[in-house]
N, CA, C and O atoms as CSV, one atom per row, in Angstrom:
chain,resi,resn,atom,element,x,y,z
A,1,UNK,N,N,0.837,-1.200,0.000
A,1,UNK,CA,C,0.000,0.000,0.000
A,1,UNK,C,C,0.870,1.248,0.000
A,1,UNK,O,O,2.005,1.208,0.476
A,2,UNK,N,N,0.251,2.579,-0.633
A,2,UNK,CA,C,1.130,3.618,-1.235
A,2,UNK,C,C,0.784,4.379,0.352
A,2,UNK,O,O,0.888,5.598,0.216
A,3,UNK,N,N,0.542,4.132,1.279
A,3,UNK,CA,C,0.280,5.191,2.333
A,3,UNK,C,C,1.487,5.703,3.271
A,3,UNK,O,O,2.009,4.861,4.002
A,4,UNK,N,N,1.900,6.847,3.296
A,4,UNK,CA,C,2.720,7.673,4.688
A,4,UNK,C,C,2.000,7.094,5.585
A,4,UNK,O,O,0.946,6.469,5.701
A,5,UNK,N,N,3.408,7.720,6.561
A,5,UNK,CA,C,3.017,7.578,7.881
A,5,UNK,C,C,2.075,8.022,8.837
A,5,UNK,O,O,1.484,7.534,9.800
A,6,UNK,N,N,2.147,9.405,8.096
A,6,UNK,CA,C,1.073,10.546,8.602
A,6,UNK,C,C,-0.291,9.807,8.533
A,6,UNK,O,O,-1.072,9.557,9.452
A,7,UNK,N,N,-0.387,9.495,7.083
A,7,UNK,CA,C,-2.253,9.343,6.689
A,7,UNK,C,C,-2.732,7.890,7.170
A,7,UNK,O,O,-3.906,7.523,7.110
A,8,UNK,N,N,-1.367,6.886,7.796
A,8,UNK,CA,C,-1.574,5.803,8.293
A,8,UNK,C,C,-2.756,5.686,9.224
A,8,UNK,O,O,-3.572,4.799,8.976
A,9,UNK,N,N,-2.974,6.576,10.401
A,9,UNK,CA,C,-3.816,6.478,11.490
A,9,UNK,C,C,-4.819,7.223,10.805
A,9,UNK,O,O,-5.793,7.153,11.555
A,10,UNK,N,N,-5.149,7.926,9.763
A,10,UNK,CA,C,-6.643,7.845,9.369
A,10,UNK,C,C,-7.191,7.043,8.944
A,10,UNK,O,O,-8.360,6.760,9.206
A,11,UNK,N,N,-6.102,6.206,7.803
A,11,UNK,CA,C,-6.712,4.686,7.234
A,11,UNK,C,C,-7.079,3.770,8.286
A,11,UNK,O,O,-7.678,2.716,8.072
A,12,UNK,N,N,-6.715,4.177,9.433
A,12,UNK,CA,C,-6.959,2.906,10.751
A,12,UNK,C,C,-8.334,2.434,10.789
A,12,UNK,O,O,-8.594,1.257,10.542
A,13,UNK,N,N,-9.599,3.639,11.210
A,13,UNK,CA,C,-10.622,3.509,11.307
A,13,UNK,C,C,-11.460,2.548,10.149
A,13,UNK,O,O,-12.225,1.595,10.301
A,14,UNK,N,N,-10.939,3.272,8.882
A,14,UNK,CA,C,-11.200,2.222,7.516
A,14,UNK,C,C,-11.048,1.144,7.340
A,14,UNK,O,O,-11.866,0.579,6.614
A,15,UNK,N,N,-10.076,0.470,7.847
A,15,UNK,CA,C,-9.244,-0.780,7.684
A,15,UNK,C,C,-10.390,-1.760,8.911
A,15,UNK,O,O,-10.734,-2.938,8.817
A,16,UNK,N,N,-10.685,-0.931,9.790
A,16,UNK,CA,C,-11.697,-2.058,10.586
A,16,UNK,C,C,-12.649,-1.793,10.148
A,16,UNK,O,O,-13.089,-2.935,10.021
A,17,UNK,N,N,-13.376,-1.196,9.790
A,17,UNK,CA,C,-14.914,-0.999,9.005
A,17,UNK,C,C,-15.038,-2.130,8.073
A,17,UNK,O,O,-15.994,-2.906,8.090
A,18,UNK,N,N,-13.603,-2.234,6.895
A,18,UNK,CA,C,-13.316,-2.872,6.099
A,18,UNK,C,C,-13.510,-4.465,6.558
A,18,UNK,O,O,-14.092,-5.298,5.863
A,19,UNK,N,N,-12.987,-4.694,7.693
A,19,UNK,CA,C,-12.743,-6.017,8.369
A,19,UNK,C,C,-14.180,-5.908,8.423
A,19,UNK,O,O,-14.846,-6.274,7.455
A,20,UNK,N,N,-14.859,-5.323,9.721
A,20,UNK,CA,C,-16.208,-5.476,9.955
A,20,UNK,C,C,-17.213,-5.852,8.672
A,20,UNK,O,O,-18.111,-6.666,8.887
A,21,UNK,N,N,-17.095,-5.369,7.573
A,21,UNK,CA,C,-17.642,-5.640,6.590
A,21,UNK,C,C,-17.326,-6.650,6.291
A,21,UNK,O,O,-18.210,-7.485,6.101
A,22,UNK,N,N,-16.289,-6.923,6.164
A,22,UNK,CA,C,-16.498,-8.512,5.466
A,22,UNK,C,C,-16.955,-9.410,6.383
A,22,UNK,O,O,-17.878,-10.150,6.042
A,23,UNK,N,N,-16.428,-9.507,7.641
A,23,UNK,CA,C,-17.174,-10.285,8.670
A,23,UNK,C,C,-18.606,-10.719,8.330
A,23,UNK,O,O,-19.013,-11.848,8.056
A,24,UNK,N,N,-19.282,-9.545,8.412
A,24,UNK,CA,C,-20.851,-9.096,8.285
A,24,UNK,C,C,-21.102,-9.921,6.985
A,24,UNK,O,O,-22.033,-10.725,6.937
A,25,UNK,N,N,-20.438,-9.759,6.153
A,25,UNK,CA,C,-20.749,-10.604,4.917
A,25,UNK,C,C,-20.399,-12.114,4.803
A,25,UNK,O,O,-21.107,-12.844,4.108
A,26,UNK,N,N,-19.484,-12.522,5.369
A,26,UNK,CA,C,-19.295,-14.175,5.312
A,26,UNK,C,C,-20.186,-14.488,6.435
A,26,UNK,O,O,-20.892,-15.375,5.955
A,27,UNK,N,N,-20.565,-14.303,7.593
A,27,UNK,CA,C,-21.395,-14.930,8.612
A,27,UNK,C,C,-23.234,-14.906,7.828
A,27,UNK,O,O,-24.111,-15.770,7.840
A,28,UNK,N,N,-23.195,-13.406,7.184
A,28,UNK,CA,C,-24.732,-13.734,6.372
A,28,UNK,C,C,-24.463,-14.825,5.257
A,28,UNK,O,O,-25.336,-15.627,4.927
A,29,UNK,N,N,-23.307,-14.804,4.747
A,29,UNK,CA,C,-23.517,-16.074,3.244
A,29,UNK,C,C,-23.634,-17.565,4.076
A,29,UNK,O,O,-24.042,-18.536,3.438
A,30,UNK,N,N,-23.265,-17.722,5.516
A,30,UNK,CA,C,-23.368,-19.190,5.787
A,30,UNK,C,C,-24.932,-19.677,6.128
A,30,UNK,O,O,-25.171,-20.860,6.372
């Protein structure tokens, strides 16, 4: 991934949303 260091801890919040989402999506496909 092309990200600094700086913009690292904004992508943070994203990156678990991201997780959370998929979660949310493999537990509904079973």
């Amino acid at each position: 991934m092309l990200v600094d260091e700086s913009s690292e801890s904004e992508a943070a919040p994203f990156c678990g949303f991201f997780l959370f989402l998929m979660l949310a999506c493999f537990f509904r496909m079973r």
